[in-house]
Each structure stands twice: as C-alpha cells, then as structure tokens.
C-alpha positions in Angstrom: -8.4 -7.1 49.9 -6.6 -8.2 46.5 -8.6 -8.4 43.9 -9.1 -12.0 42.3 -7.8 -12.7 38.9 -10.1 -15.0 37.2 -8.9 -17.4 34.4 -10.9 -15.3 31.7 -9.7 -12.1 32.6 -5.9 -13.2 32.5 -6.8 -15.0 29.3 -7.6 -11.4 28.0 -4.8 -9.4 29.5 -2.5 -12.2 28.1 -4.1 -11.9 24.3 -4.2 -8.2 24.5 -0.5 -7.9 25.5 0.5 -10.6 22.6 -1.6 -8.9 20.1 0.4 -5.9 20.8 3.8 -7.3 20.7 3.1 -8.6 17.0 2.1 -5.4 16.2 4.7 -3.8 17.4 7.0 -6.6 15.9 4.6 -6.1 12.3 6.3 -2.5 12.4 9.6 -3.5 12.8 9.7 -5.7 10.3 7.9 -3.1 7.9 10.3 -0.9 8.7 12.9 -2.4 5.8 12.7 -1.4 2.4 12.5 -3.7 -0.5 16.6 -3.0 -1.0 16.6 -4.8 2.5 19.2 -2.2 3.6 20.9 -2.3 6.7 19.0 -0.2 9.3 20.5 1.0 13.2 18.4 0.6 15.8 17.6 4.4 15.6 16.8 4.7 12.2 14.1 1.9 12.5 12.8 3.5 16.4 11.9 6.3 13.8 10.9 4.6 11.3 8.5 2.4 13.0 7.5 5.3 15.3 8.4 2.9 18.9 10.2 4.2 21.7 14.0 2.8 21.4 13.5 0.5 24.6 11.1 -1.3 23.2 12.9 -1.5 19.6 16.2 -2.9 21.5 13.9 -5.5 23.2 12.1 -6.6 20.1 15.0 -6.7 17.9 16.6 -9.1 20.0 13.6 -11.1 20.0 13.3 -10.9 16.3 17.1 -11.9 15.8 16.9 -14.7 18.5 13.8 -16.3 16.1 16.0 -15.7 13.2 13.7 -13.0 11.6 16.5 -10.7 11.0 20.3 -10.5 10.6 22.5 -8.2 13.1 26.2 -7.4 12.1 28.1 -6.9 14.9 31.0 -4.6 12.5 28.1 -2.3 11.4 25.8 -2.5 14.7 22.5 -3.1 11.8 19.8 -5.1 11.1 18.6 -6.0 8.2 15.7 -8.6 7.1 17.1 -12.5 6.9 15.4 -15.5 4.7 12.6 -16.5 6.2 11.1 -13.2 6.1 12.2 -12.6 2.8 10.9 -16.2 1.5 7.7 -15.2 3.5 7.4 -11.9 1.2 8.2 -13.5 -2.0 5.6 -16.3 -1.6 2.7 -13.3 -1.0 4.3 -10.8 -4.2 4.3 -14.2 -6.4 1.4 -16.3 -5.6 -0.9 -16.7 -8.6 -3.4 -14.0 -7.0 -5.0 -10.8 -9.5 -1.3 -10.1 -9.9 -1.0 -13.0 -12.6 -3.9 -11.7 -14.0 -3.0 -8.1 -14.0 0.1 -7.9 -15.1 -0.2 -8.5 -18.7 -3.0 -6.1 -19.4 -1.1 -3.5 -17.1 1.8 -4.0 -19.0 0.3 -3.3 -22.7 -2.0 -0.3 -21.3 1.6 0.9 -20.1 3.6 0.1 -23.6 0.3 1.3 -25.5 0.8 5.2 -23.9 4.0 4.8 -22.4 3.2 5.1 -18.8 4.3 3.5 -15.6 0.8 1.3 -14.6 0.9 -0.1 -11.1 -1.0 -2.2 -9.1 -1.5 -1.3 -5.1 -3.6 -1.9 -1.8 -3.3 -0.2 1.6 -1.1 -0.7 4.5 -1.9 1.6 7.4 -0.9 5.5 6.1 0.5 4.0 3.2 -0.4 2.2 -0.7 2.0 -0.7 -1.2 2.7 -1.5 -4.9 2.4 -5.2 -5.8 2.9 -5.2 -9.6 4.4 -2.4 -11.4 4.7 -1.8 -15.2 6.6 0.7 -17.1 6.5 2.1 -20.6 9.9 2.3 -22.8 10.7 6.0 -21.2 8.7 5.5 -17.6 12.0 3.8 -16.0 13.3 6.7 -14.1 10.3 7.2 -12.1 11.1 5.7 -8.4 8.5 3.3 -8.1 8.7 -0.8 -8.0 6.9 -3.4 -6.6 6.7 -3.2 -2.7 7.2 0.6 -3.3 4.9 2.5 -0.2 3.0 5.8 -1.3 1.7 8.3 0.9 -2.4 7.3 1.1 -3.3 10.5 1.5 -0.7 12.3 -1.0 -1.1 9.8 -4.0 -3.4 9.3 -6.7 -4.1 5.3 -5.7 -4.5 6.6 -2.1 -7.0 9.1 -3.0 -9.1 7.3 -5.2 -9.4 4.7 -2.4 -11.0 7.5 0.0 -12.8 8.8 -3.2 -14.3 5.4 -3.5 -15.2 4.1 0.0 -18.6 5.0 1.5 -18.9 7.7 4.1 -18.9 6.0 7.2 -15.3 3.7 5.9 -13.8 6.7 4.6 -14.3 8.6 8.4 -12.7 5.8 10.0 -9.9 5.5 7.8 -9.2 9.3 7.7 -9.8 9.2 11.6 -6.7 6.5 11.7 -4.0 7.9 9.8 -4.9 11.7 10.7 -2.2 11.8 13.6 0.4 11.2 11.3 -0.3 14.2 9.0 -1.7 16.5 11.4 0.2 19.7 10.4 -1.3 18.9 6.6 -4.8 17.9 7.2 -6.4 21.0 6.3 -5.3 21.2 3.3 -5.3 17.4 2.8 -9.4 17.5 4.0 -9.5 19.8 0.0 -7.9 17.4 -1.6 -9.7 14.7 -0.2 -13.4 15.8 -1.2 -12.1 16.9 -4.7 -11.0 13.3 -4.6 -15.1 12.6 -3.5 -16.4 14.7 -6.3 -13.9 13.2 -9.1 -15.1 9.8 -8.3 -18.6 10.5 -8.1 -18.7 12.5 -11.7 -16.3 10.1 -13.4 -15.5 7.1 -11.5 -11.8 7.7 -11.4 -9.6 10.1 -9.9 -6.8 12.7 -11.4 -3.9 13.7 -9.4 -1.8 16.6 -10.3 2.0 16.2 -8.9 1.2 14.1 -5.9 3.4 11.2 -6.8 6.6 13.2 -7.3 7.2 16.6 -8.4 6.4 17.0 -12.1 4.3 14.2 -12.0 1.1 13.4 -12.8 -1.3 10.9 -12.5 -5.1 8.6 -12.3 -6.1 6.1 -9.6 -9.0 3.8 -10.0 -10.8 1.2 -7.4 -10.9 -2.3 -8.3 -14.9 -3.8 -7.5 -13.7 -7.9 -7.0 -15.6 -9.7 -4.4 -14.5 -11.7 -2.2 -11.0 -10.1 -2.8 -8.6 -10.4 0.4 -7.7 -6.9 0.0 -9.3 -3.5 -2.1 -6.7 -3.3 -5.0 -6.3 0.3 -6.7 -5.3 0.6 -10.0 -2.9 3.5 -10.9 -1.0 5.1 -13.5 1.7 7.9 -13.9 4.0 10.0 -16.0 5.6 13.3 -16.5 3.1 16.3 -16.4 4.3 17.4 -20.1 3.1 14.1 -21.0 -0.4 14.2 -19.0 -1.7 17.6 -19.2 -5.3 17.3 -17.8 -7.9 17.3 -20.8 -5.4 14.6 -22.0 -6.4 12.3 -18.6 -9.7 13.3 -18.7 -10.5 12.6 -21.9 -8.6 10.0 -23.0 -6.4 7.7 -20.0 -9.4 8.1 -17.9 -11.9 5.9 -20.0 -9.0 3.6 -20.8 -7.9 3.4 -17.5 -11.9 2.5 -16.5 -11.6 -0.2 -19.4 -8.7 -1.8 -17.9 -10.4 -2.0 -14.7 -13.6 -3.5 -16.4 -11.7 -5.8 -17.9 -9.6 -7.2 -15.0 -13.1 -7.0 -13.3 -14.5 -9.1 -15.4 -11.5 -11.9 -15.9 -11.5 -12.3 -12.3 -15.1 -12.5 -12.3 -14.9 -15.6 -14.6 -12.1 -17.2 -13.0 -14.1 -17.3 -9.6 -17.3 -18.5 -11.1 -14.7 -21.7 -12.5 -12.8 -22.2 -9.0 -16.1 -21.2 -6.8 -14.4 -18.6 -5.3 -11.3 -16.2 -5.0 -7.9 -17.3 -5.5 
C-alpha cells in the first residue's frame, strides 16, 4: 500500500530541496571574480565544484531572473547589476569597514605594508577592506580577494583562535577539499594553536604568495554578524621573523585593541551592532 504523504512531511521535503537549490545557486554566483570576467559553463561546473547538468539548469534559471548576463557570441556568463548592486551595498555599508579603514590604512603607510581586513566564506577568507603601503601595490590582493583558510595567515589565526570543539567542525568541513595536504596542513595548523596561545597572534611564513610573509589577528566584537581577522603582509626581505615578532606583532595587537574598542563605544551609543 502507498505510503501517505502528510502535509508536514512534503512541507520538509519541499524546504530541503529549496534550501539546496540556493545553495547550489550561492556557488554559482560565487563562482565570479571581483573582475566579473566572463566564465563558460565549464569553467564555473569547476569552479563551483556541480556536476555540469545541474550548472546548465541553474544558469538558465539565474539568467531568466536576470542574475546574470549570457552572450550568445562568446557562449559566457558573467554577473549582471542586481547582483553587482547587491555586493556593493554589503562592501560599502557603514559596518567595521568605516571604521577600520583609516587606522588600517596608517598602520599600512606607517611600515609600508599591505593591511587587510577579512572573514570566512566556506574554504576560503574574503577580503573586505584592503590597504596598501607606497611599495605594497604589486602584491595580488584587493577587496573581495578569497585566500586559501587553511594556507593563509588570516585563515590560520581564525583556527588558531576558535575553541576546540569550533575549530573540529570547521576543519571537519573544508578537509575534503584539501585532502592530499592535510597532513601536513594538521602541522601548520597546531603551530597556528600554539602561536595564538603564547602571543595572541599568528606569523605565517610564505603562505600568502611565494616570498611572502605575513601576521593574522582575530577581532573579539560582540554581537558582530561575522568573526573579522585582521591581517597584514609583505615581502619576506622586509619581515624577517624577529622583525614580526618583536615589533608588527604588538602593533598589529594595538590595532586590534583599538578597533576593539571604537566599536565597543559605538555600540554602547547605538545599543547595538551596526
């Protein structure tokens, strides 16, 4: 005898399959760069890691709504207005950002460093403010930039920093997707545990780029919509490691303190986060 479908239980089915779809759509639509190039159906089945049925169905879908733009000459999709308008409202909203950027932007002109500002997106750390010293411009990071979580000085500080039981589930979610690494990852990771515990902030040696250097720091704002990591960079001749230690480690923590504790004040004025 067929079984009965109650209301509730196609209520769920129906939520669980929608829920799913915007996921899927979510990747999609992450999928674009902040260039906003123009991307085959291929390229973004790879990049969003969805079988290419299901990235032919969605991108009609996504087109149809007017999400993105397909050019029938180049057979590409790229992102159209409202997503873009969408994006732009979230990087320029007067959040920490506005109060960030200009103490970022001295600590960065003061030692001639690139300072950024990130949180985490699945695997990744997506920059939302970036600041660069006189000589950092060549250095291939801007705002909406994505670094590797677990390869990147902001990303490790972030496991550094979580307590045990957050940091398991977060290195339980993006371990498929660095598999072939993670045992020499798991290293990095608990020196990335012992930095934070001895000094509060966390020294990377080339994991932004080759020849690179650079610290990571948590932000502690509560009530915060996201965990924000500060983070800083520059050539490895310029940031030799007593240098970090010694001296862009306790300025980098007064940075933090100080953001810390102008977002502390400005909460206590509105009654709660911006």
């Amino acid at each position: 005898m067929p079984r009965k479908i109650t209301a509730e239980s196609s209520d769920g089915k129906v939520a669980a399959s929608s829920v799913r779809v915007l996921a899927r759509g979510l990747s999609i639509l992450r999928a674009f760069t902040p260039k906003n190039s123009w991307l085959s159906n291929h390229q973004i089945a790879t990049l969003s890691d969805l079988p290419r049925p299901t990235v032919s169905r969605l991108l009609a879908s996504l087109t149809e709504q007017g999400y993105l733009e397909y050019s029938l000459e180049r057979g590409q999709y790229k992102l159209a207005a409202p997503v873009l308008t969408l994006g732009y409202a979230a990087v320029t909203r007067a959040d920490l950002v506005e109060v960030t950027k200009p103490l970022m932007q001295q600590f960065a002109d003061s030692e001639d460093i690139l300072v950024a500002l990130s949180c985490r997106d699945g695997a990744s750390m997506v920059c939302y403010e970036v600041c660069y010293g006189s000589n950092m411009l060549t250095l291939r990071v801007g705002v909406g930039s994505r670094l590797s979580l677990p390869k990147s000085a902001v990303g490790r500080a972030l496991i550094g920093t979580l307590p045990h039981d957050r940091r398991e589930q977060l290195l339980e979610d993006i371990k498929p997707q660095f598999i072939n690494e993670w045992s020499a990852l798991q290293i990095a990771f608990h020196d990335a545990c012992t930095q934070i515990a001895k000094q509060n902030f966390y020294i990377s040696v080339g994991t932004l780029e080759q020849g690179v250097n650079g610290l990571g720091v948590v932000l502690d704002i509560s009530g915060a919509p996201y965990t924000y990591v500060l983070g800083l960079a520059a050539p490895a001749f310029r940031l030799e490691p007593r240098y970090m230690v010694e001296r862009l480690g306790p300025q980098l923590m007064l940075l933090k303190q100080n953001i810390e504790k102008i977002v502390k004040n400005i909460n206590l004025q509105r009654g709660s986060y911006a």
